[in-house]
C-alpha positions in Angstrom: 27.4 3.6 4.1 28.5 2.6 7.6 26.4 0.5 10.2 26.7 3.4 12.1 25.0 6.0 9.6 21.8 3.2 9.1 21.6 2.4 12.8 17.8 4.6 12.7 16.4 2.0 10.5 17.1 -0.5 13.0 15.6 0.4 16.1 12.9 -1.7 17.2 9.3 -0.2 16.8 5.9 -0.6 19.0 3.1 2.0 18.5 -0.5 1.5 16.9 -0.4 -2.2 17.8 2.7 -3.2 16.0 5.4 -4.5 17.6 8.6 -4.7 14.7 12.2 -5.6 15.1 13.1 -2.5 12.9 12.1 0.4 10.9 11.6 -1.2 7.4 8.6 -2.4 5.6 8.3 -4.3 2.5 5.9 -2.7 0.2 2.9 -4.6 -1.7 3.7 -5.4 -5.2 1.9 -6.5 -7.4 3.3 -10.3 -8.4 0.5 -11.6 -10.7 1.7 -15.3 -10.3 -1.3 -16.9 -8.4 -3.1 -19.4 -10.6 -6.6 -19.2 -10.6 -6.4 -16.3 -7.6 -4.6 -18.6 -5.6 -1.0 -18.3 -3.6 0.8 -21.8 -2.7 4.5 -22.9 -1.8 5.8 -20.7 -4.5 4.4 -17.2 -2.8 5.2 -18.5 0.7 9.0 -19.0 -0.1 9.1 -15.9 -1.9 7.7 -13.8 1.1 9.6 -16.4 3.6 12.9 -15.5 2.5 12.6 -11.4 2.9 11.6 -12.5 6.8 15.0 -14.8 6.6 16.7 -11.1 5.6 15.1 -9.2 8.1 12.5 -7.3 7.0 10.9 -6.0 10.0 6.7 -5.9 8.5 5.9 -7.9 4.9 3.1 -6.1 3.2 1.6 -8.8 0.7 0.8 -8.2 -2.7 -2.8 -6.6 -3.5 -5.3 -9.6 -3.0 -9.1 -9.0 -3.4 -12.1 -8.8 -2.0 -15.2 -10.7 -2.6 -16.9 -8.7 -5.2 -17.4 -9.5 -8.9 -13.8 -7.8 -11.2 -12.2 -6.8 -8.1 -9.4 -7.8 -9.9 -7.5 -6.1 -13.1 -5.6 -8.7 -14.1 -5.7 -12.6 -13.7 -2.8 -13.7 -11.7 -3.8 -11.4 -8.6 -4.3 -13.3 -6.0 -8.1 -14.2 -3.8 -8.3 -13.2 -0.2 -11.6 -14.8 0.2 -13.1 -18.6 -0.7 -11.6 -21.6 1.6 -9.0 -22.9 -1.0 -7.9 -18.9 -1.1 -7.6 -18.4 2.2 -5.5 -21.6 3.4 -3.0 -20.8 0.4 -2.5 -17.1 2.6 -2.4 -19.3 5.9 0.6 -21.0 4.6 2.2 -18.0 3.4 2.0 -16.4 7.0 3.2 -19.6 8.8 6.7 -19.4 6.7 7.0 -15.9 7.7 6.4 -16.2 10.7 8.8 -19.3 11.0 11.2 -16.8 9.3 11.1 -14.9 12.5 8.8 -12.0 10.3 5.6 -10.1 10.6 3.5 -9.8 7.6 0.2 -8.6 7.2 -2.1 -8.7 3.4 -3.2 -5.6 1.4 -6.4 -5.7 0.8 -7.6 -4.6 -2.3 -10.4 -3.3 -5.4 -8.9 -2.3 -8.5 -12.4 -0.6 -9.3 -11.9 0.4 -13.4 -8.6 0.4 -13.6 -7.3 -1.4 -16.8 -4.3 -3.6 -16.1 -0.9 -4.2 -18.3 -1.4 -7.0 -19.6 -5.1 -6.0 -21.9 -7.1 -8.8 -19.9 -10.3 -8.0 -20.0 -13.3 -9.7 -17.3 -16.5 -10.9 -18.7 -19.0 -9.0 -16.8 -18.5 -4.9 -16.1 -16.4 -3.8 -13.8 -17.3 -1.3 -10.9 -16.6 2.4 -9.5 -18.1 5.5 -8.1 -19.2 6.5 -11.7 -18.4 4.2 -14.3 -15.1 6.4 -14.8 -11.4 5.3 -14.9 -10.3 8.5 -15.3 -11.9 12.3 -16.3 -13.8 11.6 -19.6 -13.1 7.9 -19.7 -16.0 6.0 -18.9 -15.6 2.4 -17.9 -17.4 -0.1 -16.4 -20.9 1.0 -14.5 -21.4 3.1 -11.8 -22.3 1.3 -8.2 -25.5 1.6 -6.7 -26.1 2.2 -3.1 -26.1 -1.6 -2.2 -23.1 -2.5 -4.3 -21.1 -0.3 -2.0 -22.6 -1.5 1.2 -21.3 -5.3 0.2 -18.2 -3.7 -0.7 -17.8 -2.5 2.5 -19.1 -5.5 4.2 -16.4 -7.6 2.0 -13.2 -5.5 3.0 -14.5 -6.2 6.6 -14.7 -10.0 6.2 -11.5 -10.2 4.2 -9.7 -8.0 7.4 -11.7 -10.2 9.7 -10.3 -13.2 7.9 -6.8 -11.9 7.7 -6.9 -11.8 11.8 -8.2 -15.3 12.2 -5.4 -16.8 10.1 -2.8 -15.0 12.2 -1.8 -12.1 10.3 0.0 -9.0 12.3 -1.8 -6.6 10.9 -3.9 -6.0 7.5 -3.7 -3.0 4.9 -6.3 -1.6 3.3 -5.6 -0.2 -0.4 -6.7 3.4 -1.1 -4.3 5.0 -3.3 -3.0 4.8 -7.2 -6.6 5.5 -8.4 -8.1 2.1 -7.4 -12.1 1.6 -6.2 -11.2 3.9 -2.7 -9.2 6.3 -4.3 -11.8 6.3 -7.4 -14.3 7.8 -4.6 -11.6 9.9 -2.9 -11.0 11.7 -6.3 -13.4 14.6 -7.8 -12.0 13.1 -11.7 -13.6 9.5 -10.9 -16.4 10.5 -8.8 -19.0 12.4 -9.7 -21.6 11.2 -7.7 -25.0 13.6 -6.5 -25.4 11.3 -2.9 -23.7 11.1 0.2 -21.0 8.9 -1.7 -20.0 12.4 -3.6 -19.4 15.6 -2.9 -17.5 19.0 -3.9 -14.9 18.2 -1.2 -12.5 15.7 -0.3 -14.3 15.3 3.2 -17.2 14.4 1.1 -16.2 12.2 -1.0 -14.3 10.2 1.7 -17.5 8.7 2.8 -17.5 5.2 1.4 -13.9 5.0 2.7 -14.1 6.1 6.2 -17.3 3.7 6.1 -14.4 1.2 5.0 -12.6 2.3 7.8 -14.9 1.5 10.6 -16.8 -1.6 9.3 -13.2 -3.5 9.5 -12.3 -1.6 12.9 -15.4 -3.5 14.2 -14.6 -6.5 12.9 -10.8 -6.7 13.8 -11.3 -5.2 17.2 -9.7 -2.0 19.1 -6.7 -3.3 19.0 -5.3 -5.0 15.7 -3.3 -2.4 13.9 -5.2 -0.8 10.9 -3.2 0.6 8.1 -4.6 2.4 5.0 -2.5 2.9 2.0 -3.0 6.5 0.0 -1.5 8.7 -2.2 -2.3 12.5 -3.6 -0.8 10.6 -7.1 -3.1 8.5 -9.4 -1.8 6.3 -12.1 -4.0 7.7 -14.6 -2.8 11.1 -13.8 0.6 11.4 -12.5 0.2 15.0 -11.0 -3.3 14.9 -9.7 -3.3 16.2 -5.8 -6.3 15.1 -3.8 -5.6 18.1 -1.0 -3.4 21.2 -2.3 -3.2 22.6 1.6 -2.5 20.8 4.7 -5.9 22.3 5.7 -7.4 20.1 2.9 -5.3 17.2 3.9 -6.4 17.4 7.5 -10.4 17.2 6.1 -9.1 14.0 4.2 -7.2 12.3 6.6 -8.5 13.1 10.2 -12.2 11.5 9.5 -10.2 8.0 8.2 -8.0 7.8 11.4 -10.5 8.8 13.6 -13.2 6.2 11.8 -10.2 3.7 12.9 -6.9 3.5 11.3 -4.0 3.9 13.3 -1.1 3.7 10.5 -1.4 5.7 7.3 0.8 4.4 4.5 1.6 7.6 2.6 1.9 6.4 -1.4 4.8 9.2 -3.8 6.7 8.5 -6.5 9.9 9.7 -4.9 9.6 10.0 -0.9 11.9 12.5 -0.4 10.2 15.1 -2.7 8.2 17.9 -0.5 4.2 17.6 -0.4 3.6 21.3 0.6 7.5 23.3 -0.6 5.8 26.5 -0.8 5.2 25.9 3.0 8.6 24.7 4.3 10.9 24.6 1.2 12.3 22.3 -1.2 13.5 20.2 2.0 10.1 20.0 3.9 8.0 17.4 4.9 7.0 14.7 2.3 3.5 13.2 2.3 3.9 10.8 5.2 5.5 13.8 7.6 2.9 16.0 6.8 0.0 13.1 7.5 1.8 12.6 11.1 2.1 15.6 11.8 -1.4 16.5 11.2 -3.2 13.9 12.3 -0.7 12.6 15.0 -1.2 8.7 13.4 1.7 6.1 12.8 3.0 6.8 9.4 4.8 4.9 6.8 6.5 6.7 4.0 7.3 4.6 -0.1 8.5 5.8 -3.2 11.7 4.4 -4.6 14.0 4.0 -1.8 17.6 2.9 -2.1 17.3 3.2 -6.3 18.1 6.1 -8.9 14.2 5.6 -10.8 10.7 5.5 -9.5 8.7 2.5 -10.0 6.5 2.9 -12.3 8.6 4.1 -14.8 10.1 0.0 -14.4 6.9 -1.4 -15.9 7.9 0.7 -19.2 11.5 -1.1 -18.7 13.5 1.3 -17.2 16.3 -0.2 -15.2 17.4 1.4 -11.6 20.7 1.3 -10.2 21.1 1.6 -6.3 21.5 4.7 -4.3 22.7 5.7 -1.3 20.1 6.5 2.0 21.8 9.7 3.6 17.9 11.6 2.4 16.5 8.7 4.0 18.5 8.3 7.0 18.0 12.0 7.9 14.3 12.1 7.4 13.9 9.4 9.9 16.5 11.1 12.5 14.3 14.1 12.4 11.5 11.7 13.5 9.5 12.9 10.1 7.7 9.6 9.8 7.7 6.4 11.6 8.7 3.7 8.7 10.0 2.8 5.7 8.6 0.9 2.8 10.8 -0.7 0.5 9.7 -1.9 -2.9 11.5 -2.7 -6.4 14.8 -3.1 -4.2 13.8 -6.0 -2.4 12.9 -7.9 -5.3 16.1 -7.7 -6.2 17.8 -8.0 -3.0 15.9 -10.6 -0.7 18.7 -9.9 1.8 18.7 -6.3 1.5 18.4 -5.6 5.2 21.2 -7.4 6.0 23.2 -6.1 3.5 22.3 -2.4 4.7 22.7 -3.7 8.5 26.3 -5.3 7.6 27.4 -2.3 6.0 27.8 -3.9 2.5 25.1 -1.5 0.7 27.8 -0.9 -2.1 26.8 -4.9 -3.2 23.3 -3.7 -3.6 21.6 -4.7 -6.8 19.9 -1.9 -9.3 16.4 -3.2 -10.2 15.6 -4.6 -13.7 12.2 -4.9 -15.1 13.2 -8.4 -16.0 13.1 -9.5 -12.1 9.4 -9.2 -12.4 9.1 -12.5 -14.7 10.4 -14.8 -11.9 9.5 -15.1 -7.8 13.1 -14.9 -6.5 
């Protein structure tokens, strides 16, 4: 592909508070090499050398909030606790020596089990005590275990502003603790945390939402990751209209998040096709266009399989970005997150940017044992 065809992904970008080089994001992936919850020299090299390539905004791995098994697996890294917190302020110095901006997803794995069969000692948390329709897990959360949850994801954002971060994402998709509440098979709560509807049940987040607006200020950009998908059930769709959709998403931006980071499988599939056909707006079009927020679209970009199917052991070769390119010409959504292929390809900007995309690396599962 020519310099010429990619030159979209390139333009500089300021709205909602950031102010990027270019179009491309790297997504949060999930690493599991911090040591006790904790990121050192070893993370901030990794996440250093993807600035060096040019990525224009570095989303961090999931790290957690303060709250007892906000974590689903050992090597996830803290964001909270002193020791913690100076690892993360060495990773964001590199970058930004790097010439990058990076900001950390924040995180809650509510009841999800992780790979690996790790296990916590104590119960872990969500709307009901579900993981997924008929599988209990865990115990439900009282009234006051969400109100510190909320008041944690505030101090962690608050924290991620005082070490200099450029931004900090909240996570709310893949059937985590916020997506948990968001979706009628997790929660079936009888308070104001539940609800027949999605408006409902998107309580606890939009009260998310606005405790870490006020504690970041009007102006830090705010961006909420979500998905219709949910790992435990692959075709679950939280709104089935863009009526439904707007009752989801318009109380979240308005309760203060300015950039929605819109969560498929595969971004160029349709979210609505029986609306405007098999070419139509994916999920982050349709959450601009609707809401009028910043918008960030994901799901396997520049690479012939989707990513989950990699933690099975699939391999991915690279693929060309003519869907994407278009997409982004048509002003569909703002950004692009890319994922597997940047562990593979630290310099994967430049390559695209050079014109050498035809030296792209696929993706092997094998990748994820090392941080290249």
């Amino acid at each position: 592909m020519s310099t010429s065809a990619t030159d979209i992904l390139f333009q500089p970008f300021q709205r909602g508070g950031l102010d990027l080089a270019n179009r491309i994001v790297m997504a949060p992936m999930t690493r599991s090499f911090a040591e006790n919850g904790l990121v050192g020299p070893e993370q901030a090299a990794y996440y250093a050398r993807r600035a060096e390539g040019g990525v224009g905004l570095i989303l961090s791995e999931g790290t957690v909030i303060d709250r007892p098994n906000s974590r689903n697996e050992p090597g996830i890294p803290f964001f909270h606790g002193e020791e913690a917190l100076t690892g993360w302020k060495g990773v964001v110095d590199a970058v930004h020596a790097a010439g990058g901006r990076m900001g950390p997803q924040i995180w809650h794995t509510g009841s999800t089990r992780g790979m690996s069969g790790w296990e916590p000692e104590a119960p872990v948390e969500s709307p009901s005590g579900l993981v997924g329709p008929g599988d209990p897990r865990g115990k439900a959360m009282s009234e006051e275990d969400i109100a510190d949850t909320v008041a944690a994801f505030a101090r962690a954002a608050a924290d991620a502003k005082r070490l200099g971060f450029d931004t900090v994402e909240l996570h709310g998709a893949h059937g985590y603790l916020i997506d948990q509440f968001f979706w009628d098979g997790t929660n079936q709560r009888e308070d104001r945390y539940g609800g027949a509807t999605i408006a409902e049940r998107s309580r606890m987040a939009a009260e998310v939402v606005a405790a870490v607006r006020e504690a970041i200020g009007p102006d830090f950009p705010l961006i909420l990751r979500l998905s219709q998908w949910k790992q435990q059930d692959y075709s679950v769709k939280l709104a089935t209209t863009p009526a439904e959709m707007t009752s989801w998403l318009a109380p979240l931006v308005d309760a203060g998040a300015n950039v929605l980071h819109c969560s498929q499988r595969r971004f160029w599939e349709p979210e609505f096709p029986e609306i405007d056909g098999e070419q139509g707006l994916n999920f982050a079009g349709w959450a601009k266009k609707l809401t009028g927020a910043t918008t960030i679209s994901v799901g396997s970009v520049g690479l012939s399989g989707e990513f989950l199917a990699a933690f099975g052991g699939e391999t991915s070769k690279a693929t060309g970005l003519e869907q994407l390119t278009a997409r982004m010409e048509r002003d569909e959504f703002d950004l692009i997150a890319i994922g597997r292929a940047l562990i593979s390809n630290p310099d994967w900007v430049a390559k695209v940017r050079g014109g050498e995309a035809d030296g792209l690396k696929g993706f092997d599962p094998a990748a994820l044992a090392e941080l290249v």
